[in-house]
N, C-alpha and C positions, 0 to 999 in steps of 0.2 A: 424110354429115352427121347422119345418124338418130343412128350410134350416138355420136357427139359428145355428144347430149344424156346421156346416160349415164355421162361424165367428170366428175368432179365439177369444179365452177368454178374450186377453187386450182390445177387445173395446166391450165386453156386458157389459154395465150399469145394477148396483147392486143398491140397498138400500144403504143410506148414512148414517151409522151408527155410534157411538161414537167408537166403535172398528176398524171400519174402516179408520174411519176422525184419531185417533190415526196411523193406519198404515200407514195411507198418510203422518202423518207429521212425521216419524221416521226419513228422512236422514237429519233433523233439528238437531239432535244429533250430526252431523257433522258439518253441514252447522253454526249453533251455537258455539258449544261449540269448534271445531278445528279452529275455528279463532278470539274464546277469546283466548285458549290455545298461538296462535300465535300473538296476541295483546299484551296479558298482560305477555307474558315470553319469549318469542322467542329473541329479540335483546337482554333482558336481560343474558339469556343462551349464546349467541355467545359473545358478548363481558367480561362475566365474567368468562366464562369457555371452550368455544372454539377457544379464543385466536382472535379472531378478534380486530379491532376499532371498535369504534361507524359510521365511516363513512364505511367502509365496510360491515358491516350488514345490515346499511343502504340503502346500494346501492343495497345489493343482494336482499331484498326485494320492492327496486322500479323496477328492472329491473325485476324481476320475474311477479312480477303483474302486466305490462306494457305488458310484453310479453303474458300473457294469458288474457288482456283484450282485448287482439287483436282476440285472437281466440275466446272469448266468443263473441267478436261484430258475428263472422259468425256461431256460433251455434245456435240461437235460426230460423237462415235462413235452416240451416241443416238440423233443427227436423222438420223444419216446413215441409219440400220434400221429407223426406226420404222415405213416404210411396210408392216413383214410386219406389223403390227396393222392390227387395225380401224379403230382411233382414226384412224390414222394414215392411212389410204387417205381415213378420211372429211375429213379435216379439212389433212389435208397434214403431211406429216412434218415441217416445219415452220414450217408458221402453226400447228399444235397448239398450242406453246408460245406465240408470240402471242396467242392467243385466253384462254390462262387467265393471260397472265404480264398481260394489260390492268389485270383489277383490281384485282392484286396490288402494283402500282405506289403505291398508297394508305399502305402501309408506311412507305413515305419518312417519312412524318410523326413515327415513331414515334422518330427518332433523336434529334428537334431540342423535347425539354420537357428542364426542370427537376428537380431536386430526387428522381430517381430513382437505383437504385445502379448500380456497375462491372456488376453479371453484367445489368442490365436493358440496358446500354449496348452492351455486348457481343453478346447476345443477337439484340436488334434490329438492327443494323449488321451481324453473318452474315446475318440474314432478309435484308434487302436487299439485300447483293451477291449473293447465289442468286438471288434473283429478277431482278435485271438481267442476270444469265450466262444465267438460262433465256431472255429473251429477243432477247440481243443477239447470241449464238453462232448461234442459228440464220438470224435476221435478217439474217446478216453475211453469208451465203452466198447472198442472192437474187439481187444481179448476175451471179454464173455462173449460175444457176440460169432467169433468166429470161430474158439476149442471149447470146450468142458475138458479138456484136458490138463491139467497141473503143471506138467512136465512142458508142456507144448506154449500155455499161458509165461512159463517163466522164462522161454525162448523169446516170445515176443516182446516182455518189460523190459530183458535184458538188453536183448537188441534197441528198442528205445531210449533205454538209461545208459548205455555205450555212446549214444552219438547225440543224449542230452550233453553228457561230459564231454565230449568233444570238441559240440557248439561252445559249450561254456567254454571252454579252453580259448576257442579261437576268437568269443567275445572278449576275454581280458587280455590275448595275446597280441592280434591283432592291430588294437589302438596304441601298444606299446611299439608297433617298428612303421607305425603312421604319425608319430610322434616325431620319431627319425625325419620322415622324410618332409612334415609341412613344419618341423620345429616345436617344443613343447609349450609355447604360446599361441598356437595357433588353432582356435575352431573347424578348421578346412579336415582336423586330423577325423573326428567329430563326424562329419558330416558326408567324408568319403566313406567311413567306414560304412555308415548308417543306409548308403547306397549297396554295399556290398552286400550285405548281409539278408538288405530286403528283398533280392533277387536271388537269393538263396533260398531263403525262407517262399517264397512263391513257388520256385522249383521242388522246392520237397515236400509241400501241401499238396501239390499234383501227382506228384511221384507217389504216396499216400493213399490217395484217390484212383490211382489203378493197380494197384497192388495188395488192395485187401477187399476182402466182401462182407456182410450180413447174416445173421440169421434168418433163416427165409421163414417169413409170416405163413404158421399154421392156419386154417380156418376157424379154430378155438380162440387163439388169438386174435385174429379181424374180427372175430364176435366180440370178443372182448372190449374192442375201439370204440366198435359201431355201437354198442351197448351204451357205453359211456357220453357215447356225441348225442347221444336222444338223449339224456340226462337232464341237458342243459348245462348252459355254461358256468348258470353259476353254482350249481350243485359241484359241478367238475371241478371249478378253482379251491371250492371248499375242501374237494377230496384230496385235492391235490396240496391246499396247505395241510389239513392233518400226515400227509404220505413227508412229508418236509419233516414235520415235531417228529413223526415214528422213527427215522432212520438215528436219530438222536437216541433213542432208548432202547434200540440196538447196541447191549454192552460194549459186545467186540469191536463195534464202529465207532463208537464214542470214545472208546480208548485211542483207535488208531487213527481217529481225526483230532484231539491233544497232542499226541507224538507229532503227528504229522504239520500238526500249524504252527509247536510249538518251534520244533528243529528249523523249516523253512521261513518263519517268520523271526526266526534268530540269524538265518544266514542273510537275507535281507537287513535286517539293522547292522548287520557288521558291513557287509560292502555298501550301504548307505553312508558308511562314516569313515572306512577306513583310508581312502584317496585321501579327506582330510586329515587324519592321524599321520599318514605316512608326509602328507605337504607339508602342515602346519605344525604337528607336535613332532616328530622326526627329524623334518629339515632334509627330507629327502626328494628328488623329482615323482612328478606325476609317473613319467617312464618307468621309476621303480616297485611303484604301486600295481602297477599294470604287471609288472613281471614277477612278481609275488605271490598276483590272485590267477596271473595265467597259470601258478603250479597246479591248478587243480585239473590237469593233467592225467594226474593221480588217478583221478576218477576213473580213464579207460578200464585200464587194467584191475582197479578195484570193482569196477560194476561187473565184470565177470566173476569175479570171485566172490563178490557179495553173492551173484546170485547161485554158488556151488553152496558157499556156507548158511545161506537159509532152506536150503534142501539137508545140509549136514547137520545144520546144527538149530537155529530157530531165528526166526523176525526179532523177537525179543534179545536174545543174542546180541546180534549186529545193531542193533540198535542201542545196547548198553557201552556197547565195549567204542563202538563208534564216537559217543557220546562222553563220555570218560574222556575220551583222547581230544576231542575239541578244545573241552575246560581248560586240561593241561596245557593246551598252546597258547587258553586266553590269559592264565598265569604267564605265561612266558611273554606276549605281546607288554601285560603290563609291568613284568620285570624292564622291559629293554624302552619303554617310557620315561621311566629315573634309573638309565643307566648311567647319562652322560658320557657316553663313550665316545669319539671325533668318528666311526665311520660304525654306522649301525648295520649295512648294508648287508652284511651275509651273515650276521643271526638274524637280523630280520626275514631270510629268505629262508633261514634254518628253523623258525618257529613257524614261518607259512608255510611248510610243507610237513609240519606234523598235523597245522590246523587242516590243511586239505584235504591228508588221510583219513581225519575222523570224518571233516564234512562229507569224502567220496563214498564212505558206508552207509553215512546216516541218509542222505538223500538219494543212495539206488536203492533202498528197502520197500519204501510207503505203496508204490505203484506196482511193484510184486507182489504185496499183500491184497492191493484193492480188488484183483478180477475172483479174490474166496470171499470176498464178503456180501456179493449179492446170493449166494447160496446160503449164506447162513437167513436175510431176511424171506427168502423162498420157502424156507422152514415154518417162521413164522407167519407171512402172508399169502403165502402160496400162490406170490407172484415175484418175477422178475424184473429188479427195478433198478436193472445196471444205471442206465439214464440219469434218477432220479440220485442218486448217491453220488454220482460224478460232477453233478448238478450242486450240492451240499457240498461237496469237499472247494471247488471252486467257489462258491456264495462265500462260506465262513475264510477261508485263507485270505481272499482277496481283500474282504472286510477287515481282518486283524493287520494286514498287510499295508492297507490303507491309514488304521489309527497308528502302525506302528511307523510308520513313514514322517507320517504328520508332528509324533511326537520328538522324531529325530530332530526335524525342522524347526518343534517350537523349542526343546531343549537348545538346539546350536543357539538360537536367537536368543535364547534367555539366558545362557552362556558367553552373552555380550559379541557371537563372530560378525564378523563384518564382509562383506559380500567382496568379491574381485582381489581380494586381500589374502595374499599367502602366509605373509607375518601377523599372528592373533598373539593375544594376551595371554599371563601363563593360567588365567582363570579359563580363561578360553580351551586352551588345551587338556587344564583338568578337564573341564566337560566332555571335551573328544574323548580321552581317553576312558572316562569314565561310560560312555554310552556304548564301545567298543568293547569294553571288557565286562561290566557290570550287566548294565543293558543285555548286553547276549547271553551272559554267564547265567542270568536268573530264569533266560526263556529255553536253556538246556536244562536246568534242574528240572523246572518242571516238569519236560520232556522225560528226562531220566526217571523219575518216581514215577510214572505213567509207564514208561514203556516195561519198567519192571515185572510191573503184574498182565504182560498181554501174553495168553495161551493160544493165539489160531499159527497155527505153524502145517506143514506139510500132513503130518502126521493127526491130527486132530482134524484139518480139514477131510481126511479121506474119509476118516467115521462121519462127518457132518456127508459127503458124496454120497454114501453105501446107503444110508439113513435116507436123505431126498430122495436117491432112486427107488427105495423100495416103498418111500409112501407113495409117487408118482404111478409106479407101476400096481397101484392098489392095495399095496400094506396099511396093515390096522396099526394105530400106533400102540394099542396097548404090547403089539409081541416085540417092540422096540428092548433091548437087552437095557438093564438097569445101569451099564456104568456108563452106556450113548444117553441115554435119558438125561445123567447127572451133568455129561459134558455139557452136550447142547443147552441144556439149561446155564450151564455158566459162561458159557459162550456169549449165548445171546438174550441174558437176563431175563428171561421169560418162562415162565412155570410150565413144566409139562403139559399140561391142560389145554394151555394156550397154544400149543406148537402145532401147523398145520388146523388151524381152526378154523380156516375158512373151507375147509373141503367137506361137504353134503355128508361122505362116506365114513366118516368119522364121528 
């Protein structure tokens, strides 16, 4: 117990508690809600009140998120090393980034004034997604990092995907009764909000930061590092782009990064567009758009439930049945388009709360699934590469996130809209309606023939658990029972032969 005291505190493992699982998922407040805030307002904010086009806000946010998905590909390799430094023993390989990314959260502010040019727009929109990569990548890895437990891992996603849905609420809710108070022509609504929310977002990045710990670095491990850093660097970056291509030909991950970019890169294109749909082809206020997408609401109470029914019933599951129910609403969005009816206002409100039902399952699933899938590649590499896969899922999202942004922007422009202009043409409005309905409809098909055939559920995972432990603790894999052999091979597309190949003993 003495030399306990001489551990530094980010890697003593605590009780995993409901106040705790709550403190882990606070910088979801951010990670959530500041990129609904920037989904569902942002292009609309620049092209109606900071004087841009639609192809230039466009562009400022493909290149931004281009730009920091590049950096987020080498962060999750960063956290994973940092502990050969100093820094990084003292403070944790990765709460480091937590502790400086707290203040840095303040940025936020800096996207959402007026009357400044394209490269200040630009500028500041890179700042801030670098600063959310530094701290949601490493962030993303604490559920491995702090259970191996199942049960315990699906407390923590939950509790994060509870007050992901939250922030999201009170990013679309919010600017609707700030609308009330500076007038629904005013940027002041904009830019109070954008105050509020970045001193939220600082306070729960800290609150984060003392609320959860580490795995504490074995001395197999530190050889591990120290191994690697005599390599040389450029051996390492080499190792480290083939460790990038391997996580791709990981079945099970391959599958559940299509679901995953396909579903989130579709709710992106719809709150991209739908402020316009609801202004421009509707004929209805900003304020209603706001009170529409704040239903997603929903999501509280469905992220508990989602995360009872992926223990009851599977990932795949809730991810069809979720998925189903979105389409249906985007049929009903483009009924109530040529309805012509004089007040759209409460079926409008009545198709956005069936689309928020689907969206509140489809997006608490992906992040309950992620903390089983570095055990599946543990199988195969017979290492631990939570880092490296949190690292990938942010790289690739933000890239598809980027073109699919960009194409939003060039589609409105080539769709003839006109910037500052709430009255567009009816060619204009087909466009809207068609990138709302169409547009997102084809990025959930996808998603749904994908999610179809994905097998890692609770129950599959525990045979991949029983299986790792017993080759760790020196099992031969030939006395592996024949129907684990079958799964794990389907799981993680790799031939028996291949599984646990790196280990001498085998």
């Amino acid at each position: 117990m003495a030399d306990n005291k001489h551990i530094p505190s980010v890697y003593r493992p605590r009780k995993i508690t409901v106040a705790r699982a709550i403190g882990y998922g606070m910088p979801d407040m951010m990670g959530g809600g500041a990129f609904t805030l920037i989904g569902a307002w942002l292009l609309f904010f620049w092209t109606t009140y900071a004087g841009l086009t639609a192809i230039e806000a466009a562009s400022i946010l493909a290149i931004a998120r281009v730009a920091d998905a590049v950096i987020s590909l080498f962060m999750g390799a960063i956290t994973d090393n940092l502990y050969r430094f100093k820094i990084g023993k003292k403070f944790g390989r990765r709460h480091f980034f937590l502790l400086i990314g707290a203040p840095l959260m303040l940025e936020f502010i800096l996207m959402w004034v007026t009357g400044m040019s394209y490269w200040y727009y630009l500028i500041s929109y890179v700042l801030f997604e670098l600063v959310a990569a530094m701290v949601l990548i490493p962030w993303e890895t604490l559920p491995t990092e702090m259970t191996e437990d199942y049960n315990k891992r699906t407390m923590l996603s939950t509790a994060r995907l509870v007050i992901s849905s939250g922030s999201s609420f009170l990013a679309t809710f919010l600017p609707g009764q700030l609308f009330k108070i500076f007038g629904e022509d005013s940027p002041m609504s904009y830019t109070f909000n954008a105050i509020v929310f970045a001193v939220i977002y600082m306070v729960s990045v800290f609150i984060a930061y003392k609320t959860t710990w580490e795995r504490q670095i074995t001395p197999e491990m530190a050889a591990k590092l120290e191994a690697k850093a005599k390599e040389g660097a450029g051996r390492t970056f080499g190792e480290q782009f083939k460790a990038y291509i391997a996580t791709v030909k990981l079945r099970t991950f391959r599958k559940h990064l299509i679901v995953y970019l396909c579903t989130f890169t579709a709710k992106d294109t719809f709150n991209a567009v739908f402020a316009y749909f609801v202004v421009s082809v509707l004929g209805l206020s900003a304020g209603v758009s706001s009170g529409v997408l704040s239903l997603n609401i929903i999501g509280l109470p469905l992220t508990i439930l989602v995360g009872y029914l992926l223990v009851k019933f599977s990932p795949r599951w809730v991810w069809c049945v979720g998925i189903v129910v979105e389409l249906v609403a985007l049929v009903g969005f483009w009924v109530l388009s040529g309805a012509g009816m004089n007040d759209l206002t409460m079926w409008l409100y009545v198709v956005g709360l069936v689309y928020n039902i689907g969206l509140g399952a489809v997006i608490a699933t992906p992040w309950n699934v992620f903390p089983m899938i570095p055990d599946l590649d543990e199988l195969v590499s017979g290492e631990h590469h939570e880092g490296l896969y949190a690292s990938v899922m942010t790289f690739v999202r933000k890239s598809t996130v980027a073109v699919a942004t960009f194409v939003v922007g060039l589609v409105l422009t080539e769709g003839g809209y006109v910037e500052g202009q709430i009255e567009q043409s009816i060619g204009t409005q087909h466009t809207i309606t068609g990138i709302l309905v169409f547009g997102t409809g084809a990025l959930l098909v996808v998603a749904l023939l994908t999610a179809a055939t994905f097998r890692l559920n609770k129950t599959t995972h525990t045979v991949v658990k029983d299986e790792l432990n017993r080759l760790r603790n020196g099992g031969h894999k030939a006395d592996a029972p024949k129907e684990t052999r079958e799964l794990i091979e389907k799981l993680t597309g790799t031939k028996w032969e291949h599984i646990w190949a790196t280990n001498p003993n085998q």
